[in-house]
C-alpha positions as CSV (number, residue, x, y, z in Angstrom):
1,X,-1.0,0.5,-20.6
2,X,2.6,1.6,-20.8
3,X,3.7,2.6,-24.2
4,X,7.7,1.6,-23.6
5,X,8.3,-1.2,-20.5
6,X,8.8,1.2,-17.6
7,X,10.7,-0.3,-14.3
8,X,8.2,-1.0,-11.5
9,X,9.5,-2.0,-8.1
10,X,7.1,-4.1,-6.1
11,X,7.7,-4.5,-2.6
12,X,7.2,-6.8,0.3
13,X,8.0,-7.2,3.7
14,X,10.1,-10.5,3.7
15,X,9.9,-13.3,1.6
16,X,10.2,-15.6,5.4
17,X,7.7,-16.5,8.1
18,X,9.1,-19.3,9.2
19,X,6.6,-18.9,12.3
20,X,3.9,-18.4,10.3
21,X,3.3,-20.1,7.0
22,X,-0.8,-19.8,6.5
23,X,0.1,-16.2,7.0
24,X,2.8,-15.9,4.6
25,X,0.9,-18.2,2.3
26,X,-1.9,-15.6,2.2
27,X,0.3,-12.6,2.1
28,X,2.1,-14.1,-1.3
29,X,-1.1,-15.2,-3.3
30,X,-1.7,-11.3,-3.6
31,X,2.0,-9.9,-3.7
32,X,2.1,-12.6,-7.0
33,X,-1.0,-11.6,-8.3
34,X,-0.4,-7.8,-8.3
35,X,3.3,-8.2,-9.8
36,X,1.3,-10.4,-12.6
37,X,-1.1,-7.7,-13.3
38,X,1.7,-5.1,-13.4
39,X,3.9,-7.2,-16.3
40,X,0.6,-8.1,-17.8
41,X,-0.2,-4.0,-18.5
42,X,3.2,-3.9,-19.5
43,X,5.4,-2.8,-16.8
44,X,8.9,-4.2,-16.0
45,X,8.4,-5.5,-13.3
46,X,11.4,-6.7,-10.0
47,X,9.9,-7.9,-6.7
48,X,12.1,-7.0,-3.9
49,X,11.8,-7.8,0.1
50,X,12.7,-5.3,2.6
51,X,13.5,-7.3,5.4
52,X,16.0,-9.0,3.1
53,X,17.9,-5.9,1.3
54,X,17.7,-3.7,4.5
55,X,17.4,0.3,3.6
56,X,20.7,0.4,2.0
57,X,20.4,-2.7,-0.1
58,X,16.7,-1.8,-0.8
59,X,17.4,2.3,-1.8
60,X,20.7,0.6,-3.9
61,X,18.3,-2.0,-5.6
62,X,15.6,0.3,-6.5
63,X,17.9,3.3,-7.8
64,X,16.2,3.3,-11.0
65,X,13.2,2.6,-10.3
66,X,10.2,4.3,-12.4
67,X,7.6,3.8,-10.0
68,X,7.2,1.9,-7.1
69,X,4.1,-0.2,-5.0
70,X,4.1,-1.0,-1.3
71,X,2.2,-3.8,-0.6
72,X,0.8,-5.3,2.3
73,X,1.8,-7.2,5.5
74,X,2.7,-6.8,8.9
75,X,2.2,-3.7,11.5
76,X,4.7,-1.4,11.7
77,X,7.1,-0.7,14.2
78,X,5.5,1.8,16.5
79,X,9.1,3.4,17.3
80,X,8.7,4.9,13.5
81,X,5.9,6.9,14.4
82,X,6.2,7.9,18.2
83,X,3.8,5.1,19.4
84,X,3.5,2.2,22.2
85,X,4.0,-1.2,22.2
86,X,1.9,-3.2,24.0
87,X,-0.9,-2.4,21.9
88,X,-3.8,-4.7,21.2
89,X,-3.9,-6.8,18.5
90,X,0.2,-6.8,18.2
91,X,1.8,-9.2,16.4
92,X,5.1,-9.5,14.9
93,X,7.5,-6.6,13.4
94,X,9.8,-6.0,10.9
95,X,12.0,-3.3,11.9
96,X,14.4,-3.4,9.1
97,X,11.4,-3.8,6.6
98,X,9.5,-0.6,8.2
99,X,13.2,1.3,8.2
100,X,13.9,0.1,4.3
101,X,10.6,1.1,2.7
102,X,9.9,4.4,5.2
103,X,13.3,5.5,3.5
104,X,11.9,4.4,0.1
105,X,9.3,6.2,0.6
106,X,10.9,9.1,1.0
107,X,13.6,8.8,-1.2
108,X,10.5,8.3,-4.2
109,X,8.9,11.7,-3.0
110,X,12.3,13.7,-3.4
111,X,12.0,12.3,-6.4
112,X,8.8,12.8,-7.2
113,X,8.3,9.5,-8.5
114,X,5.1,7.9,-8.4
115,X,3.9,5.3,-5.8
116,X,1.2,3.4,-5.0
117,X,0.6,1.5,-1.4
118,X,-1.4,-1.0,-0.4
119,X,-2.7,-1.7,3.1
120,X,0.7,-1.9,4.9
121,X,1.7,-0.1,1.9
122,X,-0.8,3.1,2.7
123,X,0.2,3.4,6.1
124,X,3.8,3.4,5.3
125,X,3.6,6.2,3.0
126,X,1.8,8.2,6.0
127,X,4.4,7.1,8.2
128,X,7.2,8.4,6.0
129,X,5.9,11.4,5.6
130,X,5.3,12.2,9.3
131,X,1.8,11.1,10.0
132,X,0.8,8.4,12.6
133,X,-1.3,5.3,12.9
134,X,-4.3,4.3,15.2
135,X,-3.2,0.9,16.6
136,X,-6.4,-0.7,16.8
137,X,-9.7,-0.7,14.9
138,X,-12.4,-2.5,17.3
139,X,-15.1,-1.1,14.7
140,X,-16.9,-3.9,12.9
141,X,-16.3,-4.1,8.8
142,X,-12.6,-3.7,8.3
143,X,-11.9,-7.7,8.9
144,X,-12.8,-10.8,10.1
145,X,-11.6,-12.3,13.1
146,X,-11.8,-15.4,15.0
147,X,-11.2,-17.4,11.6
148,X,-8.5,-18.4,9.5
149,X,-6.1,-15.9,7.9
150,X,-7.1,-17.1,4.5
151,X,-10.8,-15.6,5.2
152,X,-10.1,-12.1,6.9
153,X,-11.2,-10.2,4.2
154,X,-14.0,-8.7,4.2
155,X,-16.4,-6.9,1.8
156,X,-17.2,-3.3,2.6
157,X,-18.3,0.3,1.1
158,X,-15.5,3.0,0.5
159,X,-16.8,6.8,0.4
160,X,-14.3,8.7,-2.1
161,X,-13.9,12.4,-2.4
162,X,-15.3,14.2,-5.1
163,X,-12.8,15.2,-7.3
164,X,-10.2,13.3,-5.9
165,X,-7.8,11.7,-8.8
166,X,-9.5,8.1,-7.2
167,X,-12.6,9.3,-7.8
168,X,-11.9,10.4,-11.2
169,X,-9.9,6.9,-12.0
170,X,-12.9,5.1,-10.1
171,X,-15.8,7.3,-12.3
172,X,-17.5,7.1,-9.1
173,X,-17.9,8.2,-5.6
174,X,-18.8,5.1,-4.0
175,X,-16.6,1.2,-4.3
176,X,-16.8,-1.8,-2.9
177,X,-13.6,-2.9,-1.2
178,X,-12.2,-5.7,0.6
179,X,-10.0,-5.4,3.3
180,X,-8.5,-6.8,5.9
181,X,-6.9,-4.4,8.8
182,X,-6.6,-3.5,12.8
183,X,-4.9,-0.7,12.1
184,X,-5.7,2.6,10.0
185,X,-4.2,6.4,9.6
186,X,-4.5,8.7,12.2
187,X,-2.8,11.9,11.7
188,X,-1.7,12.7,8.4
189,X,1.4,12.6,7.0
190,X,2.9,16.4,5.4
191,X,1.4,17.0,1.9
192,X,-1.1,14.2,2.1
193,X,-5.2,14.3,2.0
194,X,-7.5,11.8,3.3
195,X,-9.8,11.1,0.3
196,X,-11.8,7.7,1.1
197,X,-13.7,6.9,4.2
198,X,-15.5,3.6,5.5
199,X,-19.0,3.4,6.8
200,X,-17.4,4.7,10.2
201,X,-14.9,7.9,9.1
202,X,-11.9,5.9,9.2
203,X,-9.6,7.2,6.3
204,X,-9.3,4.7,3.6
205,X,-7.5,6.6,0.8
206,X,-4.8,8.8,0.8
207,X,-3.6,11.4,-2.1
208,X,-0.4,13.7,-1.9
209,X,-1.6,17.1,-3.0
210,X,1.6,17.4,-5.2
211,X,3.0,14.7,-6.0
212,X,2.0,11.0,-7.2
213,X,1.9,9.3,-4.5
214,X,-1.4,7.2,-3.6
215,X,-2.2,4.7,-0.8
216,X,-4.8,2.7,-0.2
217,X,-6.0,0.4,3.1
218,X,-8.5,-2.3,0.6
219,X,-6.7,-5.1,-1.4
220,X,-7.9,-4.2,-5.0
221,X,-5.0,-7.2,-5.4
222,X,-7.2,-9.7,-3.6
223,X,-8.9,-12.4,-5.2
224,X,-12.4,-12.0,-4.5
225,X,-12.0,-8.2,-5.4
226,X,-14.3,-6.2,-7.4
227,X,-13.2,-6.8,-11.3
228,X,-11.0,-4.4,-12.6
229,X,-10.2,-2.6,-9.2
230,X,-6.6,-3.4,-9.5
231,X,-6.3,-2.9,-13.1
232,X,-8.0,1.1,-12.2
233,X,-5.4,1.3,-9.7
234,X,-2.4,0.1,-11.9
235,X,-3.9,2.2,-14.7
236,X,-3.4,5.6,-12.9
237,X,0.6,4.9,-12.1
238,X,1.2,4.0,-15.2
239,X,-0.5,7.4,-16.5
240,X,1.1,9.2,-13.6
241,X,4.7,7.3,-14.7
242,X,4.8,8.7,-18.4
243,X,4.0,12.4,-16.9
244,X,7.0,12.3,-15.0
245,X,8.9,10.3,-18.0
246,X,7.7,13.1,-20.2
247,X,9.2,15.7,-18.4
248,X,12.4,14.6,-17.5
């Protein structure tokens, strides 16, 4: 819990699918839900879309921003890390979205203010800091296809590193996540650490070994995830927000 309402900017991909509504639908249940848990711990909390703002109107919009979440959504653009199109599974992009909160991103980590990303939100935060993606997961447990959107999710272990500030938040090495994903982090990004792993070695958890800047691939934000899990996650920006409030 915050002592003083600090400014947390939470931020989505678009607030429009016209071309996909059960999608959209699916994507805003958990974008509500972690802005709800955010002002219910106390935060200040503004909800901004990328693909609306664009990176100037986005950077401009979060200029005083104390911390900031990514959250989920499409795959990004492969031009932003030196990948193809034409890779299976593609589906729509974003380009302005991926170009906004890439530059977000970066913009936090000159900063050094803290950030948390989610799913999307974890493999932007590679992206922006130079890393790549792998553009499709074929490997059983990281979704479930061949059914609606609404019931991708899917329940599966997480390893976490020992020592690792998720570990430490956690109290364990070993959670239970839900996710939902065809895509995952390849190559990392400069200054980040690979500190979760599924059943199958594919990162899970990213830290930045300087500055507070966490992703994650799971939805702790999902419904039918594990109690708590997002309130943990929440927890740790808000402690890593009054460090950096505390020395500036």
């Amino acid at each position: 819990m915050l002592d003083t309402a600090a400014r947390l900017v939470v931020v989505e991909v678009t607030t429009r699918r016209e071309n996909a509504p059960e999608y959209d639908a699916y994507v805003r249940t958990m974008i509500d839900r972690a802005a709800a848990e955010a002002r219910a711990t106390g935060w200040d909390v503004t909800q901004l879309s990328a693909a609306d703002l664009g990176v100037d109107g986005l950077l401009h919009a979060a200029d005083d921003a104390d911390a900031i979440v990514v959250m989920g959504g499409e795959d990004i653009d492969p031009q932003f890390y030196d990948g193809q199109r034409g890779y299976e599974g593609e589906g729509s992009h974003f380009e302005i979205a991926d170009a906004a909160q890439i530059e977000l991103v970066r913009r936090a980590a000159e900063r050094r203010l803290p950030v948390l990303g989610i799913c999307r939100g974890h493999q932007i935060i590679n992206v922006a800091l130079g890393g790549t993606l792998l553009q499709h997961v074929e490997a059983p447990g990281h979704r479930v296809i061949d059914l609606p959107v609404e019931y991708a999710l899917i329940e599966h272990p997480v390893q976490l590193e020992r020592g690792s500030r998720l570990a430490e938040r956690f109290g364990r090495g070993h959670i239970l996540v839900q996710s939902a994903h065809h895509q995952v982090v390849d190559r990392l990004g400069s200054g980040l650490t690979a500190v979760g792993w599924a059943h199958d070695g594919h990162i899970e958890a990213i830290e930045h070994e300087s500055l507070p800047i966490t992703g994650v691939q799971w939805h702790p934000e999902a419904l039918l995830a594990p109690t708590g899990q997002l309130r943990v996650l929440l927890d740790a920006l808000a402690a890593d927000t009054r460090a950096v409030l505390q020395r500036s």
